[in-house]
C-alpha positions as CSV (number, residue, x, y, z in Angstrom):
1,X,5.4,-26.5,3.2
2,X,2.9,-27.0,0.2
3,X,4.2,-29.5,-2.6
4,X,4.0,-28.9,-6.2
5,X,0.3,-30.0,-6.0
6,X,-1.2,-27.3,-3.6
7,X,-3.9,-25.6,-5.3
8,X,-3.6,-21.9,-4.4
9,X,-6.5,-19.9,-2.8
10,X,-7.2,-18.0,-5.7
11,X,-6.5,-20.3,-8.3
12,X,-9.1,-19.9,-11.0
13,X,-10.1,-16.3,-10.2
14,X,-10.1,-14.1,-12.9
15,X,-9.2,-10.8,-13.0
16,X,-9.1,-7.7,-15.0
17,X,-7.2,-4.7,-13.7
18,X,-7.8,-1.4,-15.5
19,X,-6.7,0.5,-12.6
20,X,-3.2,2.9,-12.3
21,X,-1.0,4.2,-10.3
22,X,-1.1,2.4,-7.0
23,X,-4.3,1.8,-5.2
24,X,-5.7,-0.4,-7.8
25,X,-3.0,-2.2,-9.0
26,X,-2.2,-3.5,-5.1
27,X,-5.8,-5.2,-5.0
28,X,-4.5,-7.3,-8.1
29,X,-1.0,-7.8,-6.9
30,X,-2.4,-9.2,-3.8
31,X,-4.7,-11.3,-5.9
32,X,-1.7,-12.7,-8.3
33,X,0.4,-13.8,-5.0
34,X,-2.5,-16.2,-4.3
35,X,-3.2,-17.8,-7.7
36,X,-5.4,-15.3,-9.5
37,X,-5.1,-14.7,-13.5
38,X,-4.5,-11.1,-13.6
39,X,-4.9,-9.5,-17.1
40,X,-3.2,-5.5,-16.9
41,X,-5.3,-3.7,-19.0
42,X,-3.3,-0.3,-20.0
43,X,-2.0,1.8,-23.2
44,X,1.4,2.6,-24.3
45,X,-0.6,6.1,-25.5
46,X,-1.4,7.5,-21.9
47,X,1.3,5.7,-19.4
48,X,0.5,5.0,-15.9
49,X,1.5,7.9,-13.9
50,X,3.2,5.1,-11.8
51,X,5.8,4.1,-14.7
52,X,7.0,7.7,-14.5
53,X,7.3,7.8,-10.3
54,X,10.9,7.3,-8.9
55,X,13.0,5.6,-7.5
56,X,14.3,4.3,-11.0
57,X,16.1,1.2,-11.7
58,X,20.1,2.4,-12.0
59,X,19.0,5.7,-11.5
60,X,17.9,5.8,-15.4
61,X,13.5,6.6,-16.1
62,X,11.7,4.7,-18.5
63,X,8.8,3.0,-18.8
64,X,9.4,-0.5,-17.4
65,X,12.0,0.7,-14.9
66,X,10.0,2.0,-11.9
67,X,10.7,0.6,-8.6
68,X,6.7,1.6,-7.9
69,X,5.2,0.2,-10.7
70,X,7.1,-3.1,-10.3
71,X,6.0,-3.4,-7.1
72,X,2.4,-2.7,-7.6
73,X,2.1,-4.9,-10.6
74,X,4.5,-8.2,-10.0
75,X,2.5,-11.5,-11.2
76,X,0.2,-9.6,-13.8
77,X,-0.2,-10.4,-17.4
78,X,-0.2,-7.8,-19.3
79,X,-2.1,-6.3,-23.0
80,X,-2.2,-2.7,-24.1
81,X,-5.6,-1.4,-25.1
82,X,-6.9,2.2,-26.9
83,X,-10.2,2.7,-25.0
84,X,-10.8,5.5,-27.0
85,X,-11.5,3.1,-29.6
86,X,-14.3,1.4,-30.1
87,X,-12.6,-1.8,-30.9
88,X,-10.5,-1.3,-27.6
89,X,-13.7,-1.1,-25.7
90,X,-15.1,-4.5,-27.2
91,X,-12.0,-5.8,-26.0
92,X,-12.7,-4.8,-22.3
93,X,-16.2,-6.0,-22.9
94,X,-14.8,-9.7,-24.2
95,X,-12.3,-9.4,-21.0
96,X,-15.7,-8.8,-18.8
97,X,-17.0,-11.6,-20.0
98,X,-14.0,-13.8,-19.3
99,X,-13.9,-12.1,-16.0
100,X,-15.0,-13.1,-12.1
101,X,-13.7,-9.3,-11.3
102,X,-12.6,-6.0,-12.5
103,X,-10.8,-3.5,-10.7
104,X,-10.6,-0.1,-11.8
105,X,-9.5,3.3,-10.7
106,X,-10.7,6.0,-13.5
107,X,-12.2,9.6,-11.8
108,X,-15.9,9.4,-11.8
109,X,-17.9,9.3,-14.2
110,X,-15.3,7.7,-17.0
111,X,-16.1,4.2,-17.3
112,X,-19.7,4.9,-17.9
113,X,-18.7,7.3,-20.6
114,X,-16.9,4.6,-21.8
115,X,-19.9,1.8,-21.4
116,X,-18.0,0.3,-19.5
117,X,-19.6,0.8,-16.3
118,X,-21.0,-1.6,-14.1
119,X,-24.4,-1.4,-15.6
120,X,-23.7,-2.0,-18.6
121,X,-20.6,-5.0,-17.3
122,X,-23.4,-6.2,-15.4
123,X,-25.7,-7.1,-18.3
124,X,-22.6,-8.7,-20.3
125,X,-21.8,-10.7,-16.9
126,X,-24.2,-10.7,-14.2
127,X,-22.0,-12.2,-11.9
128,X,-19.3,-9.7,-12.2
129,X,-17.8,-8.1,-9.3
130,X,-16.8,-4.4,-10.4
131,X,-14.3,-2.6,-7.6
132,X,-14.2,1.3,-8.4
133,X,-11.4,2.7,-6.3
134,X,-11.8,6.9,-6.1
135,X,-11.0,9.5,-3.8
136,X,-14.6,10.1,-2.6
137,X,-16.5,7.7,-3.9
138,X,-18.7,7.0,-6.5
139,X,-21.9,9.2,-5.7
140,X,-22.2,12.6,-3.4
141,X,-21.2,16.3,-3.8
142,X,-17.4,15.4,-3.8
143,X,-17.6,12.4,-6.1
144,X,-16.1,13.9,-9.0
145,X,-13.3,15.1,-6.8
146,X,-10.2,13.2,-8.8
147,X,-6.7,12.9,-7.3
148,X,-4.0,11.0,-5.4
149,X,-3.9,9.1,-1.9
150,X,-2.0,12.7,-0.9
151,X,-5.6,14.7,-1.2
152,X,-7.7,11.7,0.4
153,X,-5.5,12.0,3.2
154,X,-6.1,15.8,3.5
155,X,-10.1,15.0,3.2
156,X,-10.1,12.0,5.8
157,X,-8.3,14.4,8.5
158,X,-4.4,12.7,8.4
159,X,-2.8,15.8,6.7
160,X,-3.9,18.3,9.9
161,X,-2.4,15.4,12.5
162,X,1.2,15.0,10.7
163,X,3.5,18.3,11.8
164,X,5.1,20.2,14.8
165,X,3.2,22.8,16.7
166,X,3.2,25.9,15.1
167,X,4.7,24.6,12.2
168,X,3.0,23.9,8.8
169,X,1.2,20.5,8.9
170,X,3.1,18.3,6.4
171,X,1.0,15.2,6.7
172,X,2.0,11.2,6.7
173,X,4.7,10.6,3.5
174,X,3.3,10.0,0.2
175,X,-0.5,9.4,-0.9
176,X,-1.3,7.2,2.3
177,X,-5.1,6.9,1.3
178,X,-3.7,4.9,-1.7
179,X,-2.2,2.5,0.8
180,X,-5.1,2.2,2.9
181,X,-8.1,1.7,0.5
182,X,-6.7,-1.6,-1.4
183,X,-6.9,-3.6,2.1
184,X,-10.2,-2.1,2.7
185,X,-11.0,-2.9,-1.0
186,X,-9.7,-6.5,-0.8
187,X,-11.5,-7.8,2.1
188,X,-14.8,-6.5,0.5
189,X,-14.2,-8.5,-2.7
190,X,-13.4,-11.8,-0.5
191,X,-16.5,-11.3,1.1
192,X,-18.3,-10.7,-2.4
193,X,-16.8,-13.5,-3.8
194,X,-18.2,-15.7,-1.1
195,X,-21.5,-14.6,-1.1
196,X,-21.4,-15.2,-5.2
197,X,-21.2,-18.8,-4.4
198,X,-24.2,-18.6,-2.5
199,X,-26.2,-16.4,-5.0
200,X,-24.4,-16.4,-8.1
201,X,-24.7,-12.6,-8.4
202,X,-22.5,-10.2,-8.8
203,X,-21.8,-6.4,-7.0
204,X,-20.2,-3.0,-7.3
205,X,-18.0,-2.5,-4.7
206,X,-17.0,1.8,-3.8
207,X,-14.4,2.4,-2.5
208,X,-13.6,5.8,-1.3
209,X,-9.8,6.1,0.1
210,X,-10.1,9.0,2.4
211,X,-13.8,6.9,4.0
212,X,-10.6,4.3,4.2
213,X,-8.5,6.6,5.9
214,X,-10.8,7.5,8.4
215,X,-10.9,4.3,9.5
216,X,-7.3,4.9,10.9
217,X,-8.4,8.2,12.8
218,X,-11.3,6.2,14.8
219,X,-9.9,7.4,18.3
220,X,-9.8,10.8,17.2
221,X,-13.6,10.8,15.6
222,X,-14.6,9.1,18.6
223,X,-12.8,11.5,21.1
224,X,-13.8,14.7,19.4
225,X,-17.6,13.6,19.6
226,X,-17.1,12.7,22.8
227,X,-15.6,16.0,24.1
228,X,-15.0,18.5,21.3
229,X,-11.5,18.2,21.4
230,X,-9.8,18.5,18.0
231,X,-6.2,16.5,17.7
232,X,-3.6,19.1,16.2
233,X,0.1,18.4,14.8
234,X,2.0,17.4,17.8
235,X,5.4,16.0,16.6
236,X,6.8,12.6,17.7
237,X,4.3,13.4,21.3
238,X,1.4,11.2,22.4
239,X,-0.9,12.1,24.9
240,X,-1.0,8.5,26.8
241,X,2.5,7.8,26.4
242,X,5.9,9.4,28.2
243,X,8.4,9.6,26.8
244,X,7.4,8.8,23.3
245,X,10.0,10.8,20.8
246,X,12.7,9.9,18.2
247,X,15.9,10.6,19.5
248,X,20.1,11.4,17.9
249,X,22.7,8.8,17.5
250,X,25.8,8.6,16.7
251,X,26.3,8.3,12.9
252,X,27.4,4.9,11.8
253,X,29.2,4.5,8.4
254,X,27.4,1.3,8.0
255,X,24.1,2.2,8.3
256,X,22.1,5.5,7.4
257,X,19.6,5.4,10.5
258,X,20.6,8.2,13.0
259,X,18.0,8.4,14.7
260,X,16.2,5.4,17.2
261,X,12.4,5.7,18.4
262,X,11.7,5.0,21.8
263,X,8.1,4.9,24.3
264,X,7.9,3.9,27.6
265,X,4.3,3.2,27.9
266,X,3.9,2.7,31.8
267,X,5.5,3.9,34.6
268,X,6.9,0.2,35.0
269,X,8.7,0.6,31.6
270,X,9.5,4.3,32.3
271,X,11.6,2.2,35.1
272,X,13.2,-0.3,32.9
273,X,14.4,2.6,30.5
274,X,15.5,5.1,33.1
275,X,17.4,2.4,35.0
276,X,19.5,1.6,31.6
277,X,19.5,5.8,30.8
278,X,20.4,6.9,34.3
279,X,20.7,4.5,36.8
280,X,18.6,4.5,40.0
281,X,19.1,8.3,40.3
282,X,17.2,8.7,37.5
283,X,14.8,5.7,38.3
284,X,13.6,7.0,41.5
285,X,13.3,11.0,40.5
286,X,10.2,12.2,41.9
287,X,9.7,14.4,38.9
288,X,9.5,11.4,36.4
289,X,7.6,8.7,38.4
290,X,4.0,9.4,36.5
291,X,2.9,9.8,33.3
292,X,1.8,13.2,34.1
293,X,5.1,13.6,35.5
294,X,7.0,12.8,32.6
295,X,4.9,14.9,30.2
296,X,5.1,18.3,32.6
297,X,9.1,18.2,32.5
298,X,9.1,16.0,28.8
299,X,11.7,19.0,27.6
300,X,14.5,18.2,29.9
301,X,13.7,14.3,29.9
302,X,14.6,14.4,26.2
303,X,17.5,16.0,26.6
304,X,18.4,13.2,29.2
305,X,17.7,10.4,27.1
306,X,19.2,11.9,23.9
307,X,22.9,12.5,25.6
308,X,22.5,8.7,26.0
309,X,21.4,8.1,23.1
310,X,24.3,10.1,21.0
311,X,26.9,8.0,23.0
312,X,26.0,4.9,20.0
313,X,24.3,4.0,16.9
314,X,20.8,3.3,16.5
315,X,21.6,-0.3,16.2
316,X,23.5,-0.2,19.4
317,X,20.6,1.3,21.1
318,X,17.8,-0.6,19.7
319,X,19.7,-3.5,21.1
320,X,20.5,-2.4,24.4
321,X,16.8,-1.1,24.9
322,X,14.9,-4.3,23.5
323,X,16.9,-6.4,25.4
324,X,15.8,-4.8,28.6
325,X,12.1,-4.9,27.4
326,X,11.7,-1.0,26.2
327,X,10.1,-0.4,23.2
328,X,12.7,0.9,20.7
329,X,13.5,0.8,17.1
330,X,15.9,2.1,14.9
331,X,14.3,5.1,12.6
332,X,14.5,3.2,9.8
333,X,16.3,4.2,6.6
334,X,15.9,2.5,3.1
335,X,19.4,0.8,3.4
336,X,17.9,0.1,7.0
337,X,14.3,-1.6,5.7
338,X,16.2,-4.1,3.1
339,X,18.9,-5.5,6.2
340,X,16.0,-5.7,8.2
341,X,16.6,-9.4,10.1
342,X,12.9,-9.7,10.8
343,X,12.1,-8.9,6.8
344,X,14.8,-10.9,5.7
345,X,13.6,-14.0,7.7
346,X,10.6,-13.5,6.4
347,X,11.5,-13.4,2.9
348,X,10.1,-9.8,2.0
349,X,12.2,-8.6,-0.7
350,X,11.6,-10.6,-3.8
351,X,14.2,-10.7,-6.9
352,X,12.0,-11.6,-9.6
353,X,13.5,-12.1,-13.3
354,X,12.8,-9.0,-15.5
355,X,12.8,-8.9,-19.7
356,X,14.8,-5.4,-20.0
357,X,16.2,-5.2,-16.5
358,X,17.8,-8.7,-15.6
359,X,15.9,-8.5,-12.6
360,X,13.8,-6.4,-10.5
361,X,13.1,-6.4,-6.5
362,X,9.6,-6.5,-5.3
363,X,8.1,-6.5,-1.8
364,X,6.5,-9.7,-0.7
365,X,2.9,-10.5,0.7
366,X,1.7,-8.8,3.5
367,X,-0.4,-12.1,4.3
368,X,1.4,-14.9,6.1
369,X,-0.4,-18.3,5.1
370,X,1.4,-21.3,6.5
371,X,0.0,-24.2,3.8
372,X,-0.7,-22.0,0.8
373,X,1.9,-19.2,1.0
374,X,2.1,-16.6,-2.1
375,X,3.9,-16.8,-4.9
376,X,6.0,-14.9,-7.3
377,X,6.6,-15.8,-10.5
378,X,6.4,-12.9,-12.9
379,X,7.6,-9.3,-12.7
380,X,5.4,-6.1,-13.6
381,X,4.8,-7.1,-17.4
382,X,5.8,-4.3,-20.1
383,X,4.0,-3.0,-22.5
384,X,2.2,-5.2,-24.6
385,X,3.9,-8.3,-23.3
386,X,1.0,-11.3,-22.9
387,X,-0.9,-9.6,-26.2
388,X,-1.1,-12.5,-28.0
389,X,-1.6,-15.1,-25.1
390,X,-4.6,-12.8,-23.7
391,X,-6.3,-12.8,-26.7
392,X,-5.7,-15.9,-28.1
393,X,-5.4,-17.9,-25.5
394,X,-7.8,-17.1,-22.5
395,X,-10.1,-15.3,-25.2
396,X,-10.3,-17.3,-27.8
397,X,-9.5,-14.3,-31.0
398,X,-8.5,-15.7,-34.0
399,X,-5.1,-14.7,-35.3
400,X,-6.3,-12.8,-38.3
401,X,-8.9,-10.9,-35.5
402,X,-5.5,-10.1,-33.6
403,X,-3.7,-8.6,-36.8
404,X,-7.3,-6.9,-37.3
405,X,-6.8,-4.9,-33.8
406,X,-3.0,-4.2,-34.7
407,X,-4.0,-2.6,-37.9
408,X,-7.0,-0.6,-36.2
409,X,-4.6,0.7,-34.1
410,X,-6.8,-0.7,-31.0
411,X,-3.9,-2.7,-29.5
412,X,-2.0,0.5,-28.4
């Protein structure tokens, strides 16, 4: 374990985050877990649409008590600025300066109208590295296209994938692009930031969530070039594996999971799971031996595993069917996800101390490092909160400059 003198990865990387809701704010979470000075940059005027998004902390909205924007901003100082201003903007500018990054997530077009793009960044800083986070992109015929992670998912091709046959396509849950793109977007800076050492220059970095999210459909691209064929909603099905479904329980008062997910991917664990199902009746049944098998009578096999199935809880069967070797999980509800034994040995739900709420609960890292682990310190900051420290502090303002930006209204 590190000791209290373990310089962290990121220590002395300097960040500005202008970005909302949740794809830009994750690349600067990520960043704060490993050392980074993050700097919020956002107004009390226009709020983030993610301090309005639900769940709520007691069940009661306002601004600082959204379970999203605390988890999408944990470890990030934070100052509220008018860029409608032109004081506000000169404030960005100073912050650019001060800056090894900015991350921002405007539609097209609005930082330049700003002067704020990185063009004109660029000239302030030359080694800036600028991270524009959009649905499409920062040039082509869609690039003004402006939205959530729910419309990049329609554009990359997810939306069309995520149903039942015959039944309207409801897609993945939630903007998935805006999941996607900040890994995507993260790895890119690292690899900027390392060939800054090299050159000292900076770079613009575009990303476009639903290019992202097609990423994740590379065996579908691949297999419709390849043969024409185009992958439709197909339920819980998949065309290499039998059975593959979600299957009843029996309701547990405990627990709000009804429902366990379970794949035999080879005839050898089709064996292992029918033996446990059905015995060696069931084992040996000509009808079931192959994959092919399986799939032609897949009706009546699900009925056959879900009479098992209802006979116990999820947790029961998850049990009973890992410990044989079968690939099963309970389907995961949100009471579920925070008694998960694997998450909770790993430390995944944070309880960070909060201003207004006592406390808040954040995920952890998603990154695993064994002699510089992250750390969390700070909860989503409120409105306003590191004003003085920002300006004074990391950019050197005078205090009768600071009352100045009060007066003009910029600090807002």
């Amino acid at each position: 374990m590190p000791d209290a003198t373990t310089i962290r990865p990121l220590e002395g990387l300097k960040v500005v985050d202008l970005s909302w809701v949740v794809a830009g704010p994750l690349v600067g979470r990520a960043l704060a877990e490993y050392g980074a000075t993050v700097v919020r940059v956002e107004s009390s005027k226009r709020w983030d649409a993610a301090r309005v998004l639900s769940p709520f902390k007691d069940s009661e909205r306002g601004p600082d008590r959204s379970g999203c924007y605390q988890n999408c901003n944990a470890g990030k100082l934070g100052i509220t600025v008018d860029l409608g201003t032109e004081e506000g903007r000169a404030i960005v500018c100073d912050l650019a300066k001060w800056a090894d990054v900015v991350v921002e997530s405007y539609s097209f077009g609005t930082m330049n109208k700003w002067g704020l793009g990185y063009a004109d960044l660029s000239k302030i800083n030359p080694g800036i590295i600028m991270i524009s986070s959009t649905l499409m992109g920062q040039r082509g015929p869609y690039a003004s296209l402006a939205g959530f992670g729910n419309l990049g998912s329609a554009m990359a091709g997810t939306q069309a994938m995520v149903g039942w046959p015959g039944k309207p396509q409801i897609g993945p849950f939630g903007p998935y692009t805006d999941y996607i793109g900040p890994r995507f977007a993260l790895i890119t800076l690292l690899s900027a930031l390392h060939e800054r050492r090299t050159t000292g220059k900076g770079c613009h970095i575009d990303v476009a969530q639903a290019e992202c999210g097609l990423q994740f459909l590379a065996p579908a691209l691949v297999n419709y070039f390849e043969t024409g064929e185009i992958i439709t909603a197909n339920g819980n099905y998949e065309a290499n594996i039998a059975p593959h479904n979600c299957y009843p329980c029996k309701p547990d008062e405990a627990r709000r999971s009804t429902g366990v997910a379970i794949a035999a991917q080879s005839d050898e664990a089709w064996k292992q799971l029918a033996g446990i199902v059905g015995g060696a009746t069931l084992a040996t049944d000509p009808r079931y031996l192959t994959r092919e098998g399986r799939q032609q009578n897949v009706a009546t096999l699900d009925e056959i595993i879900g009479a098992w199935t209802r006979q116990r809880s999820a947790k029961e069967n998850e049990k009973i069917l890992q410990a044989a070797g079968v690939a099963a999980h309970v389907v995961a509800a949100s009471r579920d996800f925070c008694e998960d034994e694997q998450l909770a040995h790993r430390n995944h739900i944070r309880t960070l101390p909060h201003p207004t709420l006592g406390q808040t609960q954040v995920e952890g890292s998603r990154y695993a490092l064994s002699e510089t682990p992250a750390e969390f310190h700070r909860p989503a900051p409120v409105f306003g909160q590191d004003e003085e420290y920002v300006l004074t502090t990391l950019l050197g303002y005078t205090p009768a400059q600071v009352e100045t930006l009060r007066t003009s209204k910029a600090l807002a």
